[in-house]
C-alpha positions as a Python dict, from the first residue, in 0.01 Angstrom:
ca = {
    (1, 'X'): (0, 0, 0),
    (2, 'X'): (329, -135, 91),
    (3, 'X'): (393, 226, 273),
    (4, 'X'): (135, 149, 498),
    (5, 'X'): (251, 72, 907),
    (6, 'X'): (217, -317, 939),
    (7, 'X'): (-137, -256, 1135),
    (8, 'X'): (-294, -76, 864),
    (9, 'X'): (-153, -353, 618),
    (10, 'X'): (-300, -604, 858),
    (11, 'X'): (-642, -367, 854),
    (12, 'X'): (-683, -398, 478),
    (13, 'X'): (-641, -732, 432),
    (14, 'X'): (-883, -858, 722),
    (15, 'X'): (-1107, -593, 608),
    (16, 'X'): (-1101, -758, 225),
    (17, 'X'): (-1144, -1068, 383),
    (18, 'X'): (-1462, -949, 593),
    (19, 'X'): (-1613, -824, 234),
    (20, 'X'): (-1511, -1112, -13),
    (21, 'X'): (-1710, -1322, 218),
    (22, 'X'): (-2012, -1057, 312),
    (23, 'X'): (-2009, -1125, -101),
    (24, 'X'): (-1994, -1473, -137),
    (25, 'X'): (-2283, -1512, 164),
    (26, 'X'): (-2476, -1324, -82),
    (27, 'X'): (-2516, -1029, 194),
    (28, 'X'): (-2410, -715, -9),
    (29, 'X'): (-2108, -591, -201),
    (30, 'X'): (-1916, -618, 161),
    (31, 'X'): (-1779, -227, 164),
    (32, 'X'): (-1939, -145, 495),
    (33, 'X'): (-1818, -441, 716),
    (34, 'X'): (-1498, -466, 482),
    (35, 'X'): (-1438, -74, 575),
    (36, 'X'): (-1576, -134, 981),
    (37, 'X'): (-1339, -380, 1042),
    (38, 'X'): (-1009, -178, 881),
    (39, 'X'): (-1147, 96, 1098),
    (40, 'X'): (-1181, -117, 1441),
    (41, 'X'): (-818, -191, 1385),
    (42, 'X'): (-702, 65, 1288),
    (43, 'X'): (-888, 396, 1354),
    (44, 'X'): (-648, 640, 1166),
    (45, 'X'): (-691, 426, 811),
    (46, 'X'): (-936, 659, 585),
    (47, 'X'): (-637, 949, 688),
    (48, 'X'): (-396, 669, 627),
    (49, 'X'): (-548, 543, 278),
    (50, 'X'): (-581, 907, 142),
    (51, 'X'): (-266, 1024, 209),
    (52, 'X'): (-102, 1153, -136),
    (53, 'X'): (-399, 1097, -341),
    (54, 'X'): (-599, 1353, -546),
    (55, 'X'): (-971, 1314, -387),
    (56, 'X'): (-1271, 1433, -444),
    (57, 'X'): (-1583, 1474, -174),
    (58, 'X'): (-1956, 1464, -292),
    (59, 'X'): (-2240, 1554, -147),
    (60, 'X'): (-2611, 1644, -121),
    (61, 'X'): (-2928, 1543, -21),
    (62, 'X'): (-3007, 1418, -357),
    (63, 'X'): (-2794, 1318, -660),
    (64, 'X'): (-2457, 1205, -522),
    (65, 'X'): (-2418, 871, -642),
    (66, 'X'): (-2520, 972, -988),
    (67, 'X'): (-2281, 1276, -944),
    (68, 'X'): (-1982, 1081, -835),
    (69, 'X'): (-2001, 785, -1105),
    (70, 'X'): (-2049, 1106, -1374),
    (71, 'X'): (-1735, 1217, -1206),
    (72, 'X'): (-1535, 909, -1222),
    (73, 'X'): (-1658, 872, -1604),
    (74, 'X'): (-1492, 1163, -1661),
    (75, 'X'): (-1177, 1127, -1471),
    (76, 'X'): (-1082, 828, -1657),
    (77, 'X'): (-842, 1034, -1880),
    (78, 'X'): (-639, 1056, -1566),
    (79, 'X'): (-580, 683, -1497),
    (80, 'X'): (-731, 465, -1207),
    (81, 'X'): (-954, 650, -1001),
    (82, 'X'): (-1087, 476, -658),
    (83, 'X'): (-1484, 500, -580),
    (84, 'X'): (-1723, 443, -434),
    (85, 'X'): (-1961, 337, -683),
    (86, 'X'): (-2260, 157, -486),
    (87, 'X'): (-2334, 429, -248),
    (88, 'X'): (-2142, 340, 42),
    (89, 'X'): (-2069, 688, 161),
    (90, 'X'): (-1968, 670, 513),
    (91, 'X'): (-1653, 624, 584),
    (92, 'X'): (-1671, 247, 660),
    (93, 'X'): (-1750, 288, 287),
    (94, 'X'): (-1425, 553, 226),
    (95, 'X'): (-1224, 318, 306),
    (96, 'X'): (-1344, -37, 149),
    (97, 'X'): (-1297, 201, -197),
    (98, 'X'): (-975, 328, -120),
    (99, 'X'): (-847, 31, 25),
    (100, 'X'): (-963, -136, -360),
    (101, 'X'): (-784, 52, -546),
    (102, 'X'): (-417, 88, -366),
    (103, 'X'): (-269, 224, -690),
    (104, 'X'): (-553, 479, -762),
    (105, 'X'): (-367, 845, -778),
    (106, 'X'): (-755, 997, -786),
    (107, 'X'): (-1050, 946, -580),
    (108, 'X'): (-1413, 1016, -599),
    (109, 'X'): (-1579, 963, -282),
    (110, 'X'): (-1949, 985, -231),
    (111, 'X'): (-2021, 1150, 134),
    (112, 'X'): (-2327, 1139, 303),
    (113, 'X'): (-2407, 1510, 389),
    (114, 'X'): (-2371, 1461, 784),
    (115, 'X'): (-2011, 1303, 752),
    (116, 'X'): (-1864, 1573, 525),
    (117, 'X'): (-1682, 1766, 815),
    (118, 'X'): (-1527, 1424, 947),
    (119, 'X'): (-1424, 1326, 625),
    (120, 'X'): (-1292, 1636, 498),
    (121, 'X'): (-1045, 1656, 829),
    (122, 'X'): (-958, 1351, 788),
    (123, 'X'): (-869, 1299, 406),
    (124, 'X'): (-759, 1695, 321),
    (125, 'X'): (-1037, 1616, 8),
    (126, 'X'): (-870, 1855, -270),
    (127, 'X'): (-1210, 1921, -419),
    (128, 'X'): (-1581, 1931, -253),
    (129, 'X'): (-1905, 1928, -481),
    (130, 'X'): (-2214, 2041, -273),
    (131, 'X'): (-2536, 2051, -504),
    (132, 'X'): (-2855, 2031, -278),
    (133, 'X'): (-2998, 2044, 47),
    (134, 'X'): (-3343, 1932, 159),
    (135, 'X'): (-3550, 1766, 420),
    (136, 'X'): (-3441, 1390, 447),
    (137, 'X'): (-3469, 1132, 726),
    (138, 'X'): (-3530, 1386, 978),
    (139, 'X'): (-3540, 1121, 1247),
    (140, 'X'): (-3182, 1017, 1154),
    (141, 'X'): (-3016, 1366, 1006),
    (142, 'X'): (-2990, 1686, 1174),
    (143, 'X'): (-3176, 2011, 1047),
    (144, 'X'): (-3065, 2069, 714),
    (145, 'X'): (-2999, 2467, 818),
    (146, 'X'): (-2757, 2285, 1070),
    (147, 'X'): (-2590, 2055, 858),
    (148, 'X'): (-2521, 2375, 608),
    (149, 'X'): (-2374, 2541, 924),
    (150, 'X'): (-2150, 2223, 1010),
    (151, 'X'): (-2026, 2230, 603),
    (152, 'X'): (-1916, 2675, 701),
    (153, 'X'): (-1708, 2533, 982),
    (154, 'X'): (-1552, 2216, 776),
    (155, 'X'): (-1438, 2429, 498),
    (156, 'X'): (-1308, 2753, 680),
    (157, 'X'): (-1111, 2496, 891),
    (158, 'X'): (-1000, 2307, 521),
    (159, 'X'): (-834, 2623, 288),
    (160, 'X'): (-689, 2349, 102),
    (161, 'X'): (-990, 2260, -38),
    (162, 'X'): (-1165, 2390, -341),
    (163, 'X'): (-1505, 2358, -341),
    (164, 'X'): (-1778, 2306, -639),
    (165, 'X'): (-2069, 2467, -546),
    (166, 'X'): (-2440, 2483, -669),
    (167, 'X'): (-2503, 2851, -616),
    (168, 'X'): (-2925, 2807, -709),
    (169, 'X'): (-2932, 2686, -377),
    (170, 'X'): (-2925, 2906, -92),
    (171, 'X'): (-2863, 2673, 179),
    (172, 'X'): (-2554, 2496, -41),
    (173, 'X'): (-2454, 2901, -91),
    (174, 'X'): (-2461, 2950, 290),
    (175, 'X'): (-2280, 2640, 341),
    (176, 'X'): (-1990, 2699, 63),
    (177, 'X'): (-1952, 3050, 123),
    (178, 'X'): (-1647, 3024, 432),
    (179, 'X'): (-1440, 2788, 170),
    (180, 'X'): (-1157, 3021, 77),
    (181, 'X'): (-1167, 2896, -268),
    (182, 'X'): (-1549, 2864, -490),
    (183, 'X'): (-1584, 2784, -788),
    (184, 'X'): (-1986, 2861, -843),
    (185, 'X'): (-2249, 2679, -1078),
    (186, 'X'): (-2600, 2791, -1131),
    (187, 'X'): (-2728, 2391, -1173),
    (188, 'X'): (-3046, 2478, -1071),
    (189, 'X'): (-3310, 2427, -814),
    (190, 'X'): (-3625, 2246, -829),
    (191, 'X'): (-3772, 2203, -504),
    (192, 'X'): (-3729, 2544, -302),
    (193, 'X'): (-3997, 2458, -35),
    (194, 'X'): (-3705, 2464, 240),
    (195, 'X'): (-3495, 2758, 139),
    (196, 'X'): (-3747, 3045, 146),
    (197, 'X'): (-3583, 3199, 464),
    (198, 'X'): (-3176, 3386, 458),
    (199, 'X'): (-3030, 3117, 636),
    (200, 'X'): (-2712, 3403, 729),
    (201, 'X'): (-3068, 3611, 917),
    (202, 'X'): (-3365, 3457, 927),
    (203, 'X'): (-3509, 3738, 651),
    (204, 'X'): (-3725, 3640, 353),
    (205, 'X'): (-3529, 3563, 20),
    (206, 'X'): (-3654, 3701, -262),
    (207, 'X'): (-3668, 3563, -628),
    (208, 'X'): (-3610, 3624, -953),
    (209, 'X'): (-3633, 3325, -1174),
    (210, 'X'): (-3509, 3289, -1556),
    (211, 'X'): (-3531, 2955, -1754),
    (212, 'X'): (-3413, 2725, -1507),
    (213, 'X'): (-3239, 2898, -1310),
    (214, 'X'): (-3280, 3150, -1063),
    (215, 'X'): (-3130, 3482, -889),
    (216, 'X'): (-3217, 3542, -543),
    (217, 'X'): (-3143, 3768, -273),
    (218, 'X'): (-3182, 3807, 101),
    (219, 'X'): (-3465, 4138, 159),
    (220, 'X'): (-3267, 4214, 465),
    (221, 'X'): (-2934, 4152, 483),
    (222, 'X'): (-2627, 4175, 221),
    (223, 'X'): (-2659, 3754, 150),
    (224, 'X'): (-2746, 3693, -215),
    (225, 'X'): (-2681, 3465, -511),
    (226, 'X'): (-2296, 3450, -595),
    (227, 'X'): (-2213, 3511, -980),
    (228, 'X'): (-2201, 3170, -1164),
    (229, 'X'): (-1901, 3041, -1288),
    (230, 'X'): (-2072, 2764, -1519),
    (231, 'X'): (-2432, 2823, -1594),
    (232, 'X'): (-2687, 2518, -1673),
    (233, 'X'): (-2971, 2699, -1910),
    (234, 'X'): (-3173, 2415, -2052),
    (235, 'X'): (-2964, 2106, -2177),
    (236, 'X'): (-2691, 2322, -2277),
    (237, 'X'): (-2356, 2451, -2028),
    (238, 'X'): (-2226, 2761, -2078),
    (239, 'X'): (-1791, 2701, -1930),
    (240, 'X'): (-1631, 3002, -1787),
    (241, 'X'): (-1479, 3100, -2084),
    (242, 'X'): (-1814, 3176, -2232),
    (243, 'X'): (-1873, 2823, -2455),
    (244, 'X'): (-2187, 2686, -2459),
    (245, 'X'): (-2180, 2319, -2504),
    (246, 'X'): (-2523, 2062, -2543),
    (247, 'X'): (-2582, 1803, -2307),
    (248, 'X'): (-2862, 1623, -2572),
    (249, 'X'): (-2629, 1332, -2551),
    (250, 'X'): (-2659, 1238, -2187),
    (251, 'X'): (-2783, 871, -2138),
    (252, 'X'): (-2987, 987, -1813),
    (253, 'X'): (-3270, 1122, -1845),
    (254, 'X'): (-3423, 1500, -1689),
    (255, 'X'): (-3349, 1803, -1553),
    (256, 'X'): (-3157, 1643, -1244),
    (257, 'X'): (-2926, 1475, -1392),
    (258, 'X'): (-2850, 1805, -1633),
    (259, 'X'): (-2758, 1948, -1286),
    (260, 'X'): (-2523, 1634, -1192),
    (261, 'X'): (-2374, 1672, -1545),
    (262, 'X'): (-2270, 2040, -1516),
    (263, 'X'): (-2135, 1989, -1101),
    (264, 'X'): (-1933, 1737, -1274),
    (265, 'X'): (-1820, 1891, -1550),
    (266, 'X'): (-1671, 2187, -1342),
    (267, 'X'): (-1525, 1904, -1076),
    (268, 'X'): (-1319, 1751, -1341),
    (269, 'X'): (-1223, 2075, -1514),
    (270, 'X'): (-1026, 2144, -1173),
    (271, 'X'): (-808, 1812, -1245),
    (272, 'X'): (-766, 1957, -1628),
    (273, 'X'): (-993, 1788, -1796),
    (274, 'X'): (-1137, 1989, -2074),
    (275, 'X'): (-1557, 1971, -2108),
    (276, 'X'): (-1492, 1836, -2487),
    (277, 'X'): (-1330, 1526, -2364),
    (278, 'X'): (-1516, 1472, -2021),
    (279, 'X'): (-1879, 1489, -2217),
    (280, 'X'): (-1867, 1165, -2428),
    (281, 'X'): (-1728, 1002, -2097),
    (282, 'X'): (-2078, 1137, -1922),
    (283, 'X'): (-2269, 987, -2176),
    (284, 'X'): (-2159, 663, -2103),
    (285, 'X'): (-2332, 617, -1799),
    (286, 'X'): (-2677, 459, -1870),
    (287, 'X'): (-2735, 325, -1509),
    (288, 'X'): (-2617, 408, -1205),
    (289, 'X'): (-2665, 152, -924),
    (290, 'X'): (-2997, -1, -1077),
    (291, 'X'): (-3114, 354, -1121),
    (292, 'X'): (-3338, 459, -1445),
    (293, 'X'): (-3234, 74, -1540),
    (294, 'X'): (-3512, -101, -1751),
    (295, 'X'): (-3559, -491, -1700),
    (296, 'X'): (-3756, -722, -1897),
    (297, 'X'): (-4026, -963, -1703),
    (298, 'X'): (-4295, -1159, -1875),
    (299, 'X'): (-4349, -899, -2166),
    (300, 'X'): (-4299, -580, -1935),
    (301, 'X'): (-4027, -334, -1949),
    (302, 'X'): (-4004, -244, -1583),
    (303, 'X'): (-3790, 90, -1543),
    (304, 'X'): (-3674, 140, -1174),
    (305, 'X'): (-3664, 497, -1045),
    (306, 'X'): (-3580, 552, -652),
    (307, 'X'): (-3709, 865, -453),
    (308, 'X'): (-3659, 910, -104),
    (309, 'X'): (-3785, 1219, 25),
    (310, 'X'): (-3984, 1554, -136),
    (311, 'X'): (-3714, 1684, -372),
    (312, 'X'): (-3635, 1314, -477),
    (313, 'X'): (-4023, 1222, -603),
    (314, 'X'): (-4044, 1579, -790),
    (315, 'X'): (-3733, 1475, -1004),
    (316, 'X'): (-3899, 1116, -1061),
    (317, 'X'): (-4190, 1266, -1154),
    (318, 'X'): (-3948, 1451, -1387),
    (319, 'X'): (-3845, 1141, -1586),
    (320, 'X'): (-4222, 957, -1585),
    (321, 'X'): (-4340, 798, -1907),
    (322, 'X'): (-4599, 1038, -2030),
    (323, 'X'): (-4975, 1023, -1901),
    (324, 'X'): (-5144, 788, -1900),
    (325, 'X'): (-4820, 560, -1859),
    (326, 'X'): (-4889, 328, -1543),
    (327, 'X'): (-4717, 347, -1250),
    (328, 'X'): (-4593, 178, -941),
    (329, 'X'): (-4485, 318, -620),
    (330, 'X'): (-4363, 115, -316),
    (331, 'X'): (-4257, 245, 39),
    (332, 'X'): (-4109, 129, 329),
    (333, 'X'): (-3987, 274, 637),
    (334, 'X'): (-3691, 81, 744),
    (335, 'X'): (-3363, 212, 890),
    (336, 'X'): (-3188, 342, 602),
    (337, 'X'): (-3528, 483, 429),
    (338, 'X'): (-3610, 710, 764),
    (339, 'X'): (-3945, 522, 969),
    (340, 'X'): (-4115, 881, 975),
    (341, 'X'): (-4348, 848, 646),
    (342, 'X'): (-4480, 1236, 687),
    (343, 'X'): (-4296, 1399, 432),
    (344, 'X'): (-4564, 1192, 198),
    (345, 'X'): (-4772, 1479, 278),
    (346, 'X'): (-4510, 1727, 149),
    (347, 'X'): (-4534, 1619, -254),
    (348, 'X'): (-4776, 1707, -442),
    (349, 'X'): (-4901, 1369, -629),
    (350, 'X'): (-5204, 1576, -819),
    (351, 'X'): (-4936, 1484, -1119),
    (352, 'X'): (-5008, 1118, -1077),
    (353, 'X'): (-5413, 1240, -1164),
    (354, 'X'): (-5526, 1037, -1501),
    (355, 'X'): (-5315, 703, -1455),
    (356, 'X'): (-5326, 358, -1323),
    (357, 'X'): (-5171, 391, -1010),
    (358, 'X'): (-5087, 44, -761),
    (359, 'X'): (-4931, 131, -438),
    (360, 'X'): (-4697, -176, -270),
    (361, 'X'): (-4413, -175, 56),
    (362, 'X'): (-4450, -189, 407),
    (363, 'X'): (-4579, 177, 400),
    (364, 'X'): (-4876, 139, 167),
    (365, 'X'): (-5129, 224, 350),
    (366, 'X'): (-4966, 543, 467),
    (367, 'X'): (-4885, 645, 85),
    (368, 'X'): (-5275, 502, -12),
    (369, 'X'): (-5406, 769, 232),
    (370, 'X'): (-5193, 1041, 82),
    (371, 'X'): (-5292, 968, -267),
    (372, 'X'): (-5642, 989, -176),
    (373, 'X'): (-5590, 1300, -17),
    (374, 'X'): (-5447, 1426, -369),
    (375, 'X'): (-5739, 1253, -558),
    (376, 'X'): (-5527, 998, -691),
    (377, 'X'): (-5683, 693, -853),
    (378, 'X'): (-5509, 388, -747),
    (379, 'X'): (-5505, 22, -591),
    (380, 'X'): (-5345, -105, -330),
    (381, 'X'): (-5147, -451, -354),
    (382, 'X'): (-4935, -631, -139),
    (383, 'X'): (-4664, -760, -336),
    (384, 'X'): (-4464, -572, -668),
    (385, 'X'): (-4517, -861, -858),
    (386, 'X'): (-4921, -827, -833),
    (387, 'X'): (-4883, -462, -962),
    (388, 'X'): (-4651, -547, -1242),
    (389, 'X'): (-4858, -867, -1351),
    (390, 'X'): (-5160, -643, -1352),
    (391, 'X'): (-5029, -395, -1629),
    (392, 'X'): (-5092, -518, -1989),
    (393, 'X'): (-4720, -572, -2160),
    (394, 'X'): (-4573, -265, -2229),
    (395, 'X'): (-4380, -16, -2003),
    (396, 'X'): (-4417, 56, -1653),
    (397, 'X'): (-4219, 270, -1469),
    (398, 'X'): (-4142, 183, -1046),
    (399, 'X'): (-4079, 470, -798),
    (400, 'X'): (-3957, 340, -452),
    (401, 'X'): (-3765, 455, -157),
    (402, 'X'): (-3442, 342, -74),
    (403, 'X'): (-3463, -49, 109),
    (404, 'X'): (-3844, -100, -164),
    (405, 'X'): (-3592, -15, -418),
    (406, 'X'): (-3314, -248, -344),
    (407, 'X'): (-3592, -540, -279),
    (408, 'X'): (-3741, -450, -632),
    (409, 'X'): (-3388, -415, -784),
    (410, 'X'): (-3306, -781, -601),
    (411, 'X'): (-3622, -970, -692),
    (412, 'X'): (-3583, -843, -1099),
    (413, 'X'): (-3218, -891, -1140),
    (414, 'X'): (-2934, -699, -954),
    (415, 'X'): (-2833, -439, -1216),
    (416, 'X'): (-2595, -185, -1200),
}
């Protein structure tokens, strides 16, 4: 840090300052006004802070926090590696982890999906992961087809970069397919309601599906499914050199986090890190941010799942104790969750049918009339604590969007 110009030095240490007492005031972990300030006095600092480091960007509409602590797991081998491990992932949030770990040769930077073209010209990121793309927070994010089309311009202007790439995905495809150099991994795709069109012509995309994956191809034009590099079949990896290896041992649970496992198992193979080693490091992570954590309150086990759009809720649904386990679900509609609740109306809670069901969070009402829609026993109740005190002891498993999730995560305990 000491190679820093005296106004970035003076940056980093007012910005520590700004989040050691954000932390004390009991107002958050302090990375977002810790990183505003650095940046409000000193607007070159992210380019500053990244300068001769070995980084890695993240991104996608769903997974990236799990992705980039799986990442960081596995890049321990390597030595210190800064992150960004509470999902700060603008780059107010860049820089409060960089600015952390001075001495960190590697970092592994979550990046919200609309930021990846700033941050990539601005830190050079060696390596990008993109693994999904789906409707989310439409009043807050572009169209997804035109983030994908911002991602084309970021990377042909970045031919440093190597990019990780989920090629199930056509949008992710589209979006990857300037970078000059791919590395391809068929992780799968589970909700495909917003890729049925070519995004390179408009045509229909036709599909072929196998296991979990599947092969697709534009019906009128040349765009189609890459070749996979590392292949995801199940819960075992097949590397590029043709070995399959299991991922049984992963601590977190379901098919999603099978895809996160295999992105990052071809991220860290690009910083020589062999799958053998990197695996037992994946397996290590149990909890990520109070996600899939279990707490204990008054005789329940309370696991906390959070789902905040379409794609999100099918992968919770994923994970669910089987039927007739009881479940909660809270929504809100705050700032960071998106305040348009209409994408309720895009998943399809039939799979809820046949168990006890309380609905909770600002947006109740507007989730109640969507589960009745679906045929969804349930009961509404305005607190969390009245649907978990209502469950006999036992497990019960809580779905909520993003700020429902953080208030439930607060009230039980802040876990990581």
């Amino acid at each position: 840090m000491s190679d820093l110009p005296l106004r970035s030095q003076l940056a980093v240490a007012l910005g520590r300052t700004a989040a050691r007492m954000s932390r004390l005031a009991g107002r958050g972990d302090g990375s977002v006004i810790g990183g505003r300030i650095g940046l409000r006095l000193d607007p070159e600092l992210l380019t500053r802070l990244a300068r001769d480091r070995k980084l890695v960007l993240v991104s996608a509409t769903n997974g990236k926090t799990t992705t980039t602590r799986l990442i960081t797991s596995a890049m321990t081998p390597l030595g210190e590696v800064a992150t960004n491990a509470f999902g700060a992932n603008m780059p107010t949030g860049h820089v409060s982890a960089l600015a952390s770990a001075p001495g960190a040769r590697y970092g592994v930077l979550e990046c919200d999906e609309k930021y990846v073209p700033m941050v990539l010209a601005e830190t050079g990121a060696n390596v990008v992961a993109l693994m999904n793309l789906s409707r989310d927070q439409m009043d807050r994010a572009a169209e997804i087809w035109l983030l994908a089309g911002k991602w084309r311009k970021a990377l042909e202007a970045s031919p440093q970069s190597h990019v990780i790439a989920n090629c199930d995905d056509p949008l992710v495809t589209w979006g990857a397919s300037t970078a000059k150099s791919v590395t391809w991994v068929a992780a799968g795709q589970h909700w495909r309601e917003d890729s049925w069109c070519c995004p390179e012509c408009g045509g229909p995309l036709d599909r072929e599906d196998t296991d979990e994956n599947s092969n697709w191809a534009c019906r009128e034009c040349h765009f189609a499914r890459p070749r996979p590099d590392w292949i995801l079949k199940g819960d075992q990896v097949t590397a590029p050199d043709g070995r399959v290896l299991p991922l049984s041992s992963l601590a977190l649970p379901g098919r999603a986090n099978r895809s996160n496992a295999v992105i990052a198992l071809a991220v860290v193979g690009q910083f020589g890190v062999p799958p053998e080693q990197a695996l037992p490091l994946l397996s290590e992570v149990r909890s990520v941010a109070g996600r899939y954590t279990t707490v204990e309150h008054e005789g329940r086990q309370i696991r906390l799942l959070l789902s905040k759009n379409p794609a999100g809720w099918l992968e919770a649904f994923d994970v669910l104790e089987p039927a007739p386990g009881p479940v909660a679900l809270s929504i809100n509609a705050q700032g960071p969750d998106g305040r348009d609740t209409s994408w309720l109306w895009d998943v399809d809670y039939r799979i809820l049918r046949g168990r006890p069901v309380w609905v909770t969070g600002e947006r109740r009402i507007d989730l109640a009339a969507r589960l009745e829609a679906a045929e969804v026993q349930f009961a509404v109740v305005d607190d969390i604590e009245q649907a978990v005190m209502a469950v006999p002891p036992g497990r019960l498993d809580v779905i909520a969007n993003y700020t429902a999730f953080q208030d439930i995560r607060t009230r039980y305990g802040r876990v990581l």
